[in-house]
N, C-alpha and C positions, 0 to 999 in steps of 0.2 A: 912510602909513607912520609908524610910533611911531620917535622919532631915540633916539640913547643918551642923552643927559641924560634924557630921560621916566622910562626904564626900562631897570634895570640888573641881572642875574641869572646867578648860578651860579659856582661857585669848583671848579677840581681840582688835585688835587695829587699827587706822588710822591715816595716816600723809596727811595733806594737807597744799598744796601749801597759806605762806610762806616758813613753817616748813622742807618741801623737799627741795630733791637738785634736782629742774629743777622745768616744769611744767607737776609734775605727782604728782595724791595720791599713796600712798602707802597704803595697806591692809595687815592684819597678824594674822593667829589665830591658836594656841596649841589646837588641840583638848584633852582631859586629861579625859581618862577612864579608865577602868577596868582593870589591867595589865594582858596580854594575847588574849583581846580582839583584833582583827583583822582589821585593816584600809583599806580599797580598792580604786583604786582612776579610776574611772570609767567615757566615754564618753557613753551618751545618746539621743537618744532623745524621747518622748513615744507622745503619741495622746491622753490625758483626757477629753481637753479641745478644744476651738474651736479653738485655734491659744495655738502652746507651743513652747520655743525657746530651741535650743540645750543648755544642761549644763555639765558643768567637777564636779564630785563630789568626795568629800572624806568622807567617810562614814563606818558607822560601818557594818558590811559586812552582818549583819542579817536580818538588815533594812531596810524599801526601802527609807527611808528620806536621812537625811544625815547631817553631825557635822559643814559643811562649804562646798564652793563651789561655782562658777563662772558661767554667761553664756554668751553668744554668743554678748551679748549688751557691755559687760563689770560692769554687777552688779555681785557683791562680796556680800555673807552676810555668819556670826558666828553667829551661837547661845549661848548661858550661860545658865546653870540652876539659877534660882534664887528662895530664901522661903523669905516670909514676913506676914501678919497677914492672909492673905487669905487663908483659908484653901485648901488645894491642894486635886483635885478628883482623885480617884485612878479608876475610871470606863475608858474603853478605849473609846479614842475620838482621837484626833491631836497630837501627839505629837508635840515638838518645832521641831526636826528632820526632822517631814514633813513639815510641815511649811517653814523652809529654802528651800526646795524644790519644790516646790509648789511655792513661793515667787521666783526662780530661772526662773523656766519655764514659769510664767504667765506673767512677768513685763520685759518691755525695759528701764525702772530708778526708781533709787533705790527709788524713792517716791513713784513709780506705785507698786512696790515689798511690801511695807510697808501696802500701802492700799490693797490688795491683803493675809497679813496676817491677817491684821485688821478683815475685812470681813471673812475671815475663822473661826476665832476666833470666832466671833459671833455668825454663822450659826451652827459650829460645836461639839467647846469649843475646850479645850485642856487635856489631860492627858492620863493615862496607863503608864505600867513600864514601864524604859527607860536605862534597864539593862538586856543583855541576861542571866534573873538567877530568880528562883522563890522568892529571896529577891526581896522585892519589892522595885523601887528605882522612886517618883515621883519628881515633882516639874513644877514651873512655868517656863517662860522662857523670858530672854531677846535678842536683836539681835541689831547688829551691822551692817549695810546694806550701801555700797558705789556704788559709778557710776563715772563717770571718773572729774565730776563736783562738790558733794558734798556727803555727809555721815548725814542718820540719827540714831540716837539712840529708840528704841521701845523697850519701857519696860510692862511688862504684868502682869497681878494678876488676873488668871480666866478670863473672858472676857474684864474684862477691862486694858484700855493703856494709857501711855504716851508717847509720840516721843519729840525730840528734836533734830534740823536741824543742822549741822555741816557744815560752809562753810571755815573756814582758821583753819590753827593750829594742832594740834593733840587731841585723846582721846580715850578712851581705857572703856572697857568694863570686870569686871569677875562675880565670884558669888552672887552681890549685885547689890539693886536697887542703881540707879548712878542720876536720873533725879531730881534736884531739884525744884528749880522755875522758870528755862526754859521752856518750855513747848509750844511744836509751833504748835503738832497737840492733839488729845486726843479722850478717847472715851466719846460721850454725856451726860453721865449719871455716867462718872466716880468720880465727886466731890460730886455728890449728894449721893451717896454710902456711900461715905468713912462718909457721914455728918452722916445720917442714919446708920452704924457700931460705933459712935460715935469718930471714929478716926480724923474726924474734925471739928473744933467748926464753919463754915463757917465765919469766922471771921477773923483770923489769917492767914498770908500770904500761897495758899498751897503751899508746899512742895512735891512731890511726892514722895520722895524718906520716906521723914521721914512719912509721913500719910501711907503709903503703907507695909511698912518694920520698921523694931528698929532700921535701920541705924540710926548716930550721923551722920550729914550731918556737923556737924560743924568740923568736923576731918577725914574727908573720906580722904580727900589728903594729911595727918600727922601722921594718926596711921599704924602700921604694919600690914601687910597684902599685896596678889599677886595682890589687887587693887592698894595702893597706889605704891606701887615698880614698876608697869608696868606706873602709872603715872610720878615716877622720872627715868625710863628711858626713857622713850618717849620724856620730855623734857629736858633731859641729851642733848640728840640728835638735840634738836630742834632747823631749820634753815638749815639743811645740811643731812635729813632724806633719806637714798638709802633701797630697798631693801636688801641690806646685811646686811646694821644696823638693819633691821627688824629682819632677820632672826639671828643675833647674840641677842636680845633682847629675842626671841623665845629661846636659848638655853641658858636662861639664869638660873644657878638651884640656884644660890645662893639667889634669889629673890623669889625660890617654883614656877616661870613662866614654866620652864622645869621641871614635874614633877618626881619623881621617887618615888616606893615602888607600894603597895596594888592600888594602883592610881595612872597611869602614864601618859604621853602626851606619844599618840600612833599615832596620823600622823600631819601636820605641812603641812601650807599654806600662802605663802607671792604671794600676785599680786602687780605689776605697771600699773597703769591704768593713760596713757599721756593725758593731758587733750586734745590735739592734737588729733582731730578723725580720720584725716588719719593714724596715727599710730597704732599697734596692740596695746592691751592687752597683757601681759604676764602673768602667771600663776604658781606657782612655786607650786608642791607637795610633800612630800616625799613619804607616801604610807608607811612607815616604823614607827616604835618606836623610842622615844629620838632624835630629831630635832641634837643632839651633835653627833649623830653616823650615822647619814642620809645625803641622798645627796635631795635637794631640787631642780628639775628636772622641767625644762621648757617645757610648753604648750603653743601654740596658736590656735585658733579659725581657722580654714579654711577649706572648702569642703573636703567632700569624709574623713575623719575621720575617722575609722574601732577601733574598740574596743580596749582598754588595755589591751590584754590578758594577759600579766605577774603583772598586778597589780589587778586583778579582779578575785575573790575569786569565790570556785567554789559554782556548785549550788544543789540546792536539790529538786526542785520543791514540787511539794505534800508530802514529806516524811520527809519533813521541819521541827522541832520539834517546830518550831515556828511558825507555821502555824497549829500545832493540841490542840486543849484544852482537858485537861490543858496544856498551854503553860511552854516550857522552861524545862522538863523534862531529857533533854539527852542536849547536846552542841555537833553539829557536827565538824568536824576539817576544819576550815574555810582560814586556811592560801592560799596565792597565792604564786605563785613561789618566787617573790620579797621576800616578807616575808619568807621564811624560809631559802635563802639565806643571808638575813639579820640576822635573828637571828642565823644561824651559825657562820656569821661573830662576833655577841656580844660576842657568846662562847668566840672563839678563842684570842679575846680582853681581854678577864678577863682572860683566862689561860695563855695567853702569852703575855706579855709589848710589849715586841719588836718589834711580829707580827704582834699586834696590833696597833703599833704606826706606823709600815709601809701601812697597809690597812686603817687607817685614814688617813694619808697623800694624797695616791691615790683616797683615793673618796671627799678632798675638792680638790686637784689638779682638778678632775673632775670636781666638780663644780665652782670652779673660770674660767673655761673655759666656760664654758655654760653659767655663767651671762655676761662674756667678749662678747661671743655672741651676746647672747641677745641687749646689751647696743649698739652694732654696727649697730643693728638692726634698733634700734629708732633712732643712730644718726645719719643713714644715710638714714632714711626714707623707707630702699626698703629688701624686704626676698624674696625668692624662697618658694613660696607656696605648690611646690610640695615638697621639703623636708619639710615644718613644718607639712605635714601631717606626717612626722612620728619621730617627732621629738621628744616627751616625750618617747614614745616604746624605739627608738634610744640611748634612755639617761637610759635608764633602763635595758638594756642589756651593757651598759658599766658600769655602776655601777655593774651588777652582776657580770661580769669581775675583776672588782677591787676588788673585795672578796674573788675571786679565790688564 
């Protein structure tokens, strides 16, 4: 097992209304893995269950879970790895990956999403490596789960949880328990645990975050660290929160939120979700590495939807090295077209300024068009449906364009 000081990944966050500028939440989450590892951003929809809703996923391209990701209702949820006293099972069961997935497809708001992990948890439990590599890398998991009305926080340790209901403001999620003596749902038997591990004297106000983990709750939003920095920019912002401010907060390195080295943020997800239900969702993905050299490419939700072919890695079926035990023996070459024209574009960046400064320009040029879009969208209430079916594809063949 890899401990948290080794390795630390992934940041989410949410703006609601006062905190925005309008009446929409805003959602945003760095996925931060393995560097090299492969991001796909893939339309679905599959049949497990008795009723499952279409979901847009970004995910590690081995996996069938996924790091973040939207569905059809407008629930957003990120997951975080988290470690606290609980010892973490390395036997395979849920990963947090499925779980977000799982939590996508079975729930139409983000409370039904929540109770839907909860319950998996129980049935299932959670753990297995959660790194295409035979180091084993586990851990518990937290999630960040919005609906276009509220956000809750669900934090985990082995089966047991705490939730905490988000209705104004902002807040932010990364590799540490974050719930203290808020606590609006939980699991039944979770204080009586912690009494019985001796981590609480039933006496003493609980704490979640401090009975569960060695967080100092009393300095969680003062000490350094990618928790409190996404904290002080969140409310750097706050009052006048856009989408773009999200996704300039995503590419932020100087805060460790945009990661780089041995561990990087390798795809990036910011949604608008109006609280207005006649208005879409939007969905922003890159599907690429480094939020700062990516275009963040809009999606919406509407019939007839035909797969992401250029962002959807290819496949291996049975000859899957991750589907034969012993697992993780070979690493197949997982890139999608996006991505390898992306990473030629990084080349050419680091070996030439110039080139490089002219191929960045063109691909936010490209996207301050597409959120100019977008924003026209909402304000004027009305899209052509049959273009937004192909409008994330659309925006991904212009980005490869600007690389040329």
């Amino acid at each position: 097992m890899v401990g948290m000081a080794a390795l630390r990944s992934c940041d989410t966050f949410v703006a609601l209304p006062p905190a925005t500028a309008g009446a929409r939440l805003i959602f945003g989450k760095n996925s931060d893995r393995a560097a090299g590892e492969v991001q796909e951003c893939t339309y679905i929809e599959i049949e497990q269950a008795p009723l499952t809703h279409a979901v847009v996923l970004s995910r590690p391209a081995w996996l069938w879970g996924a790091e973040m990701g939207a569905n059809e209702h407008g629930v957003c949820i990120g997951n975080e790895a988290v470690w606290g006293r609980e010892e973490i099972q390395d036997q395979e069961a849920l990963l947090g990956m499925d779980l977000v997935r799982l939590g996508l497809e079975r729930a139409d708001t983000a409370e039904k999403a929540l109770t839907v992990i909860a319950d998996l948890l129980e049935k299932y439990g959670q753990g297995g490596n959660c790194m295409e590599s035979q180091m084993v890398f586990t851990y518990h998991n937290s999630f960040l789960i919005a609906d276009r009305k509220e956000a809750w926080v669900l934090e985990t340790s082995g089966k047991y949880w705490a939730a905490e209901k988000i209705e104004e403001g902002v807040r932010n999620i990364s590799n540490q328990f974050s719930i203290t003596t808020k606590i609006d749902r939980e699991h039944p038997e979770m204080r009586a645990y912690a009494k019985s591990k001796g981590w609480w004297d039933g006496e003493k106000e609980f704490d979640f975050a401090a009975v569960y983990s060695y967080v100092n709750t009393a300095t969680m939003t003062t000490s350094r660290g990618r928790y409190c920095e996404g904290y002080k920019l969140l409310n750097k912002h706050k009052g006048n929160i856009t989408a773009e401010t999200m996704m300039e907060i995503l590419r932020d390195k100087e805060s460790g939120i945009n990661m780089e080295g041995g561990f990087m943020t390798t795809g990036s997800m910011v949604s608008i979700l109006p609280q207005d239900s006649s208005l879409p969702c939007i969905h922003f993905f890159t599907g690429t590495p480094d939020p700062d050299r990516s275009v963040f490419k809009p999606f919406i939700f509407v019939p007839n939807i035909t797969q992401l072919l250029k962002t959807n890695s290819p496949t291996f079926g049975e000859d899957d090295p991750v589907k034969k035990k012993p697992r993780f023996l070979t690493q197949p070459d997982r890139r999608h077209e996006l991505y390898k024209k992306h990473e030629h574009a990084a080349e050419v960046m680091e070996a030439c300024k110039e080139k490089g400064k002219e191929i960045l320009e063109r691909i936010r040029k490209l996207e301050k068009q597409k959120i100019s879009e977008m924003e026209l969208i909402l304000q004027n209430k009305y899209f052509d449906v049959n273009q937004a079916v192909h409008l994330f594809s659309e925006c991904v063949e212009e980005e490869i364009s600007a690389y040329a």
